[in-house]
C-alpha positions as CSV (number, residue, x, y, z in Angstrom):
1,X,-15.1,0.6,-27.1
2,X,-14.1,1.7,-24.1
3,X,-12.5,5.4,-23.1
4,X,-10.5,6.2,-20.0
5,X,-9.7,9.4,-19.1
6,X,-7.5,10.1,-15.6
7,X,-6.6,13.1,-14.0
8,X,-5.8,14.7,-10.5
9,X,-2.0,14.1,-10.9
10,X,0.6,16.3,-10.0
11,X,3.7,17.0,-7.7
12,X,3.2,16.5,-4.4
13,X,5.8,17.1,-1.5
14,X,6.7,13.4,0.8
15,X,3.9,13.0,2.7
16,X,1.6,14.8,1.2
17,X,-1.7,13.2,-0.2
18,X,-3.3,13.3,-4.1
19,X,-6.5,12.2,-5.6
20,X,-6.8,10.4,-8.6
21,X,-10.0,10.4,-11.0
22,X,-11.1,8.2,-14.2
23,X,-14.1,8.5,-15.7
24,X,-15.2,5.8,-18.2
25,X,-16.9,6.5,-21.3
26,X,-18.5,5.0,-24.8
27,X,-20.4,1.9,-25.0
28,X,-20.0,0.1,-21.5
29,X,-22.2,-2.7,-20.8
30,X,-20.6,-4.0,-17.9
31,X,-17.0,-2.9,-16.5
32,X,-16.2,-6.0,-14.0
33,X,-13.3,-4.5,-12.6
34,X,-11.4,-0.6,-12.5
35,X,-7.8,-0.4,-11.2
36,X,-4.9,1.8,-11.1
37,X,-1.2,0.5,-12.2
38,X,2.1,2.3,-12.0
39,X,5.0,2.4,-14.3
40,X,8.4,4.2,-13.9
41,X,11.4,4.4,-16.7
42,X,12.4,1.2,-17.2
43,X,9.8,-1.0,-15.6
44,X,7.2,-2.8,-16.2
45,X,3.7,-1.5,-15.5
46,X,2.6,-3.0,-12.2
47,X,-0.7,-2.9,-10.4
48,X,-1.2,-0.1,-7.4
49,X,-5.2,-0.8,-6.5
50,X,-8.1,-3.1,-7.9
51,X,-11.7,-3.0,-7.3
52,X,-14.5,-5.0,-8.7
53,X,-17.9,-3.9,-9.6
54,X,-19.3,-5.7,-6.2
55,X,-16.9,-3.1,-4.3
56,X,-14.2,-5.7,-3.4
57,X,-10.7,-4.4,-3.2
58,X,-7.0,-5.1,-3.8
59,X,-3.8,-3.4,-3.2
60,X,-0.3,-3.4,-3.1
61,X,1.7,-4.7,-0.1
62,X,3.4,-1.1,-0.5
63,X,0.3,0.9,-0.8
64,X,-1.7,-0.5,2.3
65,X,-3.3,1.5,4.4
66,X,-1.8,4.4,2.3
67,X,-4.3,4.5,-0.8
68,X,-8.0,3.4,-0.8
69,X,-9.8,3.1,-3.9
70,X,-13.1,3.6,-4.6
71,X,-15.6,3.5,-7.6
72,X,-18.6,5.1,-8.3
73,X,-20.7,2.5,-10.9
74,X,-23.1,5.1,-11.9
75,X,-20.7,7.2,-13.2
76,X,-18.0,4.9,-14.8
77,X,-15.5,6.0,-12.4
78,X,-12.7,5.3,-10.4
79,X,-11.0,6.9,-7.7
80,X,-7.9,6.6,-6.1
81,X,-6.8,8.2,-3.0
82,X,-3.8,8.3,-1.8
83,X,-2.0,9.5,1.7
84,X,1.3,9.3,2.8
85,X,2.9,9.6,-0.3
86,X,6.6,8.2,-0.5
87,X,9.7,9.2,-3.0
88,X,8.9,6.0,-4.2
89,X,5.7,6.1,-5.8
90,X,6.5,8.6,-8.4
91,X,5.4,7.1,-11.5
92,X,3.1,7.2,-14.5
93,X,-0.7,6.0,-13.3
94,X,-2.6,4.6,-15.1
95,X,-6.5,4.0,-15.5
96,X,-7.5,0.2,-16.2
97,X,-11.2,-1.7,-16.9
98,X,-11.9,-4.8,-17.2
99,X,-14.7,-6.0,-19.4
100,X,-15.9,-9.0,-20.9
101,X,-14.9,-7.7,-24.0
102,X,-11.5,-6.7,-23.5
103,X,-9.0,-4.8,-21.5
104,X,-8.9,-0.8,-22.2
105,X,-6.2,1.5,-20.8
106,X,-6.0,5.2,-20.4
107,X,-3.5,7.5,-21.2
108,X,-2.0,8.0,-18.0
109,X,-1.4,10.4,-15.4
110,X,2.3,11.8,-13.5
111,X,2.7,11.7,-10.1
112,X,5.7,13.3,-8.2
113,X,6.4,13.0,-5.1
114,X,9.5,15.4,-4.2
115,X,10.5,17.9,-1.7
């Protein structure tokens, strides 16, 4: 079992720049892959950033050169950086790993972006 815990969310004026964190923890052989999704009212939960446990990366076609996320396999965690922040990427975020055993979510974190 796998437990994901994020936090570094907040409200944030356009613009303005955040830091994600999610730290893994409980019995983790191997996590292949961390990532970030986002979900507004309404929607359904899409994904924001992906990175593997060999450091390669993914993102969004809205998020490019915007976010950059990063992952620290010692520690279990996941970080996602993010720049430039629009109206539009308010949303819940939420923490995601990828093991050979299953799929394991966290609980999720706010972001606001609003002046």
């Amino acid at each position: 079992q796998v437990q994901l815990v994020e936090s570094g969310g907040g409200l944030v004026q356009p613009g303005g720049s955040l830091r994600l964190s999610c730290a893994a923890s409980g019995n983790i052989p191997r996590i292949d892959a961390m990532g970030w999704y986002r979900q507004t009212p309404g929607k359904q939960r899409d994904l924001v950033a992906v990175i593997t446990s060999g450091g390669n990366t993914n993102y969004a076609d809205s998020v490019k050169g915007r976010f950059t996320i990063s992952r620290d396999n010692a520690k279990n965690t996941v970080y996602l950086q993010m720049h430039s922040l629009k109206l539009e990427d308010t949303g819940v975020y939420y923490c995601n790993a990828k093991t050979p055993w299953g799929i394991y979510w966290g609980q999720g974190t706010q972001v606001t972006v609003s002046s």
